[in-house]
Backbone as CSV, one residue per row, in Angstrom:
resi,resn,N_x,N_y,N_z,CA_x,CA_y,CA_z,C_x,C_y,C_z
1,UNK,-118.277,92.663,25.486,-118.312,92.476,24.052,-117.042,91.762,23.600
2,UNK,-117.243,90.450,22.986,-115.999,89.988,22.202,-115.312,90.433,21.128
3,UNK,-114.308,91.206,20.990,-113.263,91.630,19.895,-113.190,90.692,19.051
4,UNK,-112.877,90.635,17.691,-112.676,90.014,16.431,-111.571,90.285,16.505
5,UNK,-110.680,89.370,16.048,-109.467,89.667,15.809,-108.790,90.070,13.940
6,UNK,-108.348,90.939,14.156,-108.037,91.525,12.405,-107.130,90.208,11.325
7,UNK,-107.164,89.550,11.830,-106.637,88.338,10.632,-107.326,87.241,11.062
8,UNK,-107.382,86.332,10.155,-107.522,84.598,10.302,-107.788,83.878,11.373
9,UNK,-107.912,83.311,11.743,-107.132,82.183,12.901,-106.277,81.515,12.875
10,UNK,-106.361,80.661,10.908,-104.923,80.148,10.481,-103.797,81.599,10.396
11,UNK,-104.156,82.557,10.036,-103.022,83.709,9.980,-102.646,83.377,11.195
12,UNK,-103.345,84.001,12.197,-102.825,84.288,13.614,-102.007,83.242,14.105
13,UNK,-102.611,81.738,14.157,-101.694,80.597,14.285,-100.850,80.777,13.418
14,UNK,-100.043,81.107,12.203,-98.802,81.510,11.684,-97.674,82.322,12.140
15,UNK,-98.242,83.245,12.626,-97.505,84.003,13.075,-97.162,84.112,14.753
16,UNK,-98.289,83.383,15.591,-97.583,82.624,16.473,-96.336,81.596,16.478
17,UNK,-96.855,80.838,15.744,-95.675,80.004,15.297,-94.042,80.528,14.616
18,UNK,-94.329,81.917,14.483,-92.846,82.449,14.051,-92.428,83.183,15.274
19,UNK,-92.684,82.942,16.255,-92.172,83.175,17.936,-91.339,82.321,18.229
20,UNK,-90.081,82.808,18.671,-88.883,82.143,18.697,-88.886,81.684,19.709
21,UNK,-88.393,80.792,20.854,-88.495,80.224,21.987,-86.959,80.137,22.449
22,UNK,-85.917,79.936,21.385,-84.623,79.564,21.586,-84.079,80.445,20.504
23,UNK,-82.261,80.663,20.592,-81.452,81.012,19.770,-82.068,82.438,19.378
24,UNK,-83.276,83.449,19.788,-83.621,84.673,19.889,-82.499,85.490,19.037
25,UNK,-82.830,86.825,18.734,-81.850,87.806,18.481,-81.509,88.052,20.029
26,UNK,-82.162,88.280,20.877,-81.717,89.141,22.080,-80.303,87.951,22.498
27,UNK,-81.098,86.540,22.398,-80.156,85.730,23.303,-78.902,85.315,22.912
28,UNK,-78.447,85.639,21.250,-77.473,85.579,20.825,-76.613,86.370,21.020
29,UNK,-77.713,87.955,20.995,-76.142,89.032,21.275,-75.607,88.819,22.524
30,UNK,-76.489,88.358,23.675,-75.932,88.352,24.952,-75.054,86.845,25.084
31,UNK,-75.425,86.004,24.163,-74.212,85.478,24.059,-72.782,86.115,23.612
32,UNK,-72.786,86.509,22.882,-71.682,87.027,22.019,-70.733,87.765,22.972
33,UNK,-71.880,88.704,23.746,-71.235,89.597,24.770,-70.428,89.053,25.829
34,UNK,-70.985,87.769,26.532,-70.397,86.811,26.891,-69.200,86.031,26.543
35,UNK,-69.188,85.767,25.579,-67.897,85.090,24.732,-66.864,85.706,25.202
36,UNK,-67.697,87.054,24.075,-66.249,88.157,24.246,-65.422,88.711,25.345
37,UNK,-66.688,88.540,26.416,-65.632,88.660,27.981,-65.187,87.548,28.260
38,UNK,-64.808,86.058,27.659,-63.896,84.962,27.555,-64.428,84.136,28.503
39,UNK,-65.970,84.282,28.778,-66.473,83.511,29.316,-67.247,82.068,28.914
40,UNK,-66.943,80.790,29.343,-67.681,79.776,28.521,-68.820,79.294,28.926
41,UNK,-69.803,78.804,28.067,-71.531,78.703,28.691,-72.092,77.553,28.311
42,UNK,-72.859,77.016,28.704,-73.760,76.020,28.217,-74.935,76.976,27.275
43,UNK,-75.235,76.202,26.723,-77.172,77.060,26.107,-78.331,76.348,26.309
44,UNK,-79.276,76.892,27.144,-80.622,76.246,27.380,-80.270,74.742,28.094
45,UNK,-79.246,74.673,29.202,-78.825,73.343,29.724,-80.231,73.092,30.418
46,UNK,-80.960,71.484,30.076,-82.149,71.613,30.547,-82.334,70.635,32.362
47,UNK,-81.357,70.344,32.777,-80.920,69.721,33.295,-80.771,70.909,34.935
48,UNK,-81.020,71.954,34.369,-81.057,72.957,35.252,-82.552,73.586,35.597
49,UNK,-83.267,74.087,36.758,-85.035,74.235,36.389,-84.870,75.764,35.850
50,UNK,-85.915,75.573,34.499,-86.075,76.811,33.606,-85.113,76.665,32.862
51,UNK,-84.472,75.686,32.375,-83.311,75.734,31.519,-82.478,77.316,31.149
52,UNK,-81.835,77.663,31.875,-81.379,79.059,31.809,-80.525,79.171,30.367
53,UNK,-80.915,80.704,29.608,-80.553,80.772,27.967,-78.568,80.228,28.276
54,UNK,-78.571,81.187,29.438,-77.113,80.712,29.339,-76.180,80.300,30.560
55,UNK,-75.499,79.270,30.911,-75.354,78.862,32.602,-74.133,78.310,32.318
56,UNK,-73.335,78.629,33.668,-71.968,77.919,33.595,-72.299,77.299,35.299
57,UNK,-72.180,76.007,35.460,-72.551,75.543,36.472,-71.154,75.429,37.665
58,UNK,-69.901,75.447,36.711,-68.757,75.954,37.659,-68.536,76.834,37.829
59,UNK,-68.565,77.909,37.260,-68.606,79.361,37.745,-69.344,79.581,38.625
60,UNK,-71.069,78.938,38.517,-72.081,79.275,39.380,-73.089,80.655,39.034
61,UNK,-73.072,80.772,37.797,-74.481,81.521,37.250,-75.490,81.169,36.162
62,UNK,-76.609,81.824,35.990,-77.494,81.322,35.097,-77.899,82.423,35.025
63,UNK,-78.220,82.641,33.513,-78.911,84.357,32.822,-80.054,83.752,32.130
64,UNK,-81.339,84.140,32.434,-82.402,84.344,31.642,-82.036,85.456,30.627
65,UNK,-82.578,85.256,29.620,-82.714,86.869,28.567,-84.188,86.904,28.202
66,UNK,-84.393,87.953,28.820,-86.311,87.501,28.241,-86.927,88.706,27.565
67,UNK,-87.790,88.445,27.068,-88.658,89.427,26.172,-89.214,90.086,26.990
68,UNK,-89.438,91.447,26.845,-90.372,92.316,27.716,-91.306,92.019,27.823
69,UNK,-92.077,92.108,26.619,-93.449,91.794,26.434,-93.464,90.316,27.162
70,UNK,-93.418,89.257,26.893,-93.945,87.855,27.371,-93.516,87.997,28.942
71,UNK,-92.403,88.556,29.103,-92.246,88.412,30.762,-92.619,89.477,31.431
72,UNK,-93.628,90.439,31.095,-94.055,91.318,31.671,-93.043,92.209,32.303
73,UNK,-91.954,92.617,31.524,-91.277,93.997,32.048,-92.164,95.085,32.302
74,UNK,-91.646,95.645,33.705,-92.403,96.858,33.967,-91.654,97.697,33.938
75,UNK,-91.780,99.269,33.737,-91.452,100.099,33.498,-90.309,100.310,31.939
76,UNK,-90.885,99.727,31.088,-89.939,99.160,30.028,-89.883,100.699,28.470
77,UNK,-88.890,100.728,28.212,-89.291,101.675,27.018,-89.535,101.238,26.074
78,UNK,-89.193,99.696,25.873,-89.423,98.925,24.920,-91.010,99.048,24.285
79,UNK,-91.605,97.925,25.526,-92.821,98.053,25.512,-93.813,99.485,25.597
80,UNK,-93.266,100.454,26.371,-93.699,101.876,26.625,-95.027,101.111,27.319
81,UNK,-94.128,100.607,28.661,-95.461,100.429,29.688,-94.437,101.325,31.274
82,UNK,-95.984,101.907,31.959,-95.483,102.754,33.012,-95.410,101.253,33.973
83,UNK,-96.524,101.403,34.821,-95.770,100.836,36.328,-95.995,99.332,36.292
84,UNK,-96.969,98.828,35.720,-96.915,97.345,35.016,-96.661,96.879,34.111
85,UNK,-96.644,95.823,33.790,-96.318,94.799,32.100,-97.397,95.527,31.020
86,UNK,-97.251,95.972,30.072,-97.897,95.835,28.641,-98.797,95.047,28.580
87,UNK,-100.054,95.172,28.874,-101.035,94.212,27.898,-101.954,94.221,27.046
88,UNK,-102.393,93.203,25.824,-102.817,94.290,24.785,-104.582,94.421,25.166
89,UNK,-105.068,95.177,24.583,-106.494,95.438,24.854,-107.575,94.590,24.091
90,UNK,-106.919,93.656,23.693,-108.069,92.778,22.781,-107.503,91.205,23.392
91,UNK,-108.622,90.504,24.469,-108.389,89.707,24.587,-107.537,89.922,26.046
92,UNK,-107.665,90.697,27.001,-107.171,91.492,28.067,-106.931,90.619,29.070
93,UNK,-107.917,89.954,29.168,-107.975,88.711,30.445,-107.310,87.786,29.923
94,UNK,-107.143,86.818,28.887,-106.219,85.930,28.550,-104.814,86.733,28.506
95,UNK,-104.608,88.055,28.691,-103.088,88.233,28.300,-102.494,88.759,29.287
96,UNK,-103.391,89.164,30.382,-103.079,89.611,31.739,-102.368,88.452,32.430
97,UNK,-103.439,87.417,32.476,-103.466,85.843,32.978,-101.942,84.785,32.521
98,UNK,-101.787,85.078,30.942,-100.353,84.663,30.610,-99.238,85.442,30.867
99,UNK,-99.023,86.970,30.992,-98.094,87.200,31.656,-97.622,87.348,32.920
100,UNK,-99.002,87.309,33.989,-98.842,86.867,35.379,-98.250,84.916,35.300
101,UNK,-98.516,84.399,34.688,-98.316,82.840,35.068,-96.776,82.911,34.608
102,UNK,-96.321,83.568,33.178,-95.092,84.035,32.888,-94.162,84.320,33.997
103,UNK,-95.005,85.287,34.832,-94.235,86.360,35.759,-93.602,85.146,37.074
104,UNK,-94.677,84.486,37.246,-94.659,83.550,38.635,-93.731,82.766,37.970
105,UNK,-94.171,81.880,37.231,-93.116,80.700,36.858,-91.584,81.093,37.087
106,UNK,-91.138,82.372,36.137,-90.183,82.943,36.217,-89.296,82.728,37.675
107,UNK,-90.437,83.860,38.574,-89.640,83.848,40.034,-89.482,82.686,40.772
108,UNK,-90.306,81.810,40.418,-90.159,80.269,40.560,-88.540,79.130,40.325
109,UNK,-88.189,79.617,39.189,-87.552,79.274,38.980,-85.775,79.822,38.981
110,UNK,-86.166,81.311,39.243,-85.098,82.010,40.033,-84.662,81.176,41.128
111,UNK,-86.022,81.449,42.168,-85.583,80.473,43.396,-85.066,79.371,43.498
112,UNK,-85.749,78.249,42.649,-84.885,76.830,42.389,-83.211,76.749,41.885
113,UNK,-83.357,77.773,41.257,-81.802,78.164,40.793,-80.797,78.749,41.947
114,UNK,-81.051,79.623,42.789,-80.493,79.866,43.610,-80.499,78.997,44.802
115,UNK,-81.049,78.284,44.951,-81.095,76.960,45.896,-79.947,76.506,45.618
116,UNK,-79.686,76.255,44.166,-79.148,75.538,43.674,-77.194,75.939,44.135
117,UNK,-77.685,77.317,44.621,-76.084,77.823,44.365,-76.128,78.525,43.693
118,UNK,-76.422,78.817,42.384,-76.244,79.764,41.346,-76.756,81.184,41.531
119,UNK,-75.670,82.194,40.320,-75.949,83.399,40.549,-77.120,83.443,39.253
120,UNK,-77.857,84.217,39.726,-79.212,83.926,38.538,-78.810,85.771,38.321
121,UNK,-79.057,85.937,37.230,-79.084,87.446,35.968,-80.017,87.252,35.361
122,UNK,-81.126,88.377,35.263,-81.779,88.538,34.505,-81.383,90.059,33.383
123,UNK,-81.251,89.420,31.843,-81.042,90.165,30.944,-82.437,90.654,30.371
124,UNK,-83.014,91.421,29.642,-84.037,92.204,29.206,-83.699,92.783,27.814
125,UNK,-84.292,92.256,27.475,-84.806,92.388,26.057,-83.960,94.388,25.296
126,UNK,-85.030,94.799,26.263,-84.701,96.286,26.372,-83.515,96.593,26.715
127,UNK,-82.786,96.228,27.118,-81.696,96.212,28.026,-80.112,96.167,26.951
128,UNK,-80.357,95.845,25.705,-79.750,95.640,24.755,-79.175,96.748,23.783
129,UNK,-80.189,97.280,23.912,-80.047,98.684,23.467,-78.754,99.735,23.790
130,UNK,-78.338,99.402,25.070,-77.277,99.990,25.516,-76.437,98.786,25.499
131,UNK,-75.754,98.369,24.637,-74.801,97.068,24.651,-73.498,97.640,25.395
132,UNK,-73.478,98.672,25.565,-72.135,98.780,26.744,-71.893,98.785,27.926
133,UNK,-73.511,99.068,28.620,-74.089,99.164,29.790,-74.280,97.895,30.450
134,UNK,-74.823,96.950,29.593,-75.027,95.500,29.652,-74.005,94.798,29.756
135,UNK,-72.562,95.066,29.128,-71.382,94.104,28.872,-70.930,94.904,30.225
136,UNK,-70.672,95.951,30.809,-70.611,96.186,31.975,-70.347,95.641,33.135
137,UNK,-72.213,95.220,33.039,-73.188,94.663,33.669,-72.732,93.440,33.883
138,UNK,-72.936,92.819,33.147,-72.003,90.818,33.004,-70.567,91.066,33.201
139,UNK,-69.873,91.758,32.911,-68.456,91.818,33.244,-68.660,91.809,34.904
140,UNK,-69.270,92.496,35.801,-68.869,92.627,36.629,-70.011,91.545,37.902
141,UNK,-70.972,90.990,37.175,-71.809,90.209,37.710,-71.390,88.533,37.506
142,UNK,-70.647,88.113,36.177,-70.020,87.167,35.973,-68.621,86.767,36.715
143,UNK,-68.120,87.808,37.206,-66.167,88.188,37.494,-66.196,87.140,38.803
């Protein structure tokens, strides 16, 4: 049985369209956090594969910061998913399908990055929540 979806199609295309892709809340604070450990970064250098949110190519790292939901965090409290990614129940197969292609691309591009030399970090959305745990985290993964 096909689900209806509870708004528009122009709604729904609206509010897709207010999905941030760049400059995020998440990806700013983890900038900031960055800064503040006196570290300097490029943003979204595209010149790198997956343009990483934040990369210093002489130092030798690159941090994704990604959304739970779109990158299929598992075990997330964010999302309040147990042993897989969150997906919603309307429209199940298209959203399974985009956060597996999410998921692959991702590790895809880990690998190309570390080819590359670089230390690849992945930051999480969720992960923010404890901003002391995280600055930690980069303090001692950046050093």
């Amino acid at each position: 049985m096909a689900h209806r979806d509870i708004v528009s199609r122009e709604k729904r295309s609206e509010m897709m369209r207010k999905v941030r892709q760049r400059a995020t809340p998440a990806e700013r604070a983890v900038a900031a956090i960055v800064s503040r450990l006196g570290y300097r970064y490029r943003l979204n250098h595209r010149g790198l594969p997956g343009s990483p949110d934040l990369s210093n190519q002489t130092r030798g790292w690159a941090i994704f910061v990604n959304g739970c939901f779109w990158h299929g965090h598992k075990n997330c409290l964010k999302t309040k998913s147990d042993s897989g990614p969150r997906v919603p129940r309307r429209n199940r197969r298209f959203w399974a399908k985009k956060i597996a292609d999410n998921r692959r691309r991702d590790a895809r591009k880990c690998r190309q990055l570390r080819g590359l030399g670089l230390h690849v970090l992945i930051v999480w959305e969720c992960q923010l929540r404890r901003q002391d745990q995280l600055e930690r985290r980069l303090e001692r993964a950046l050093a």
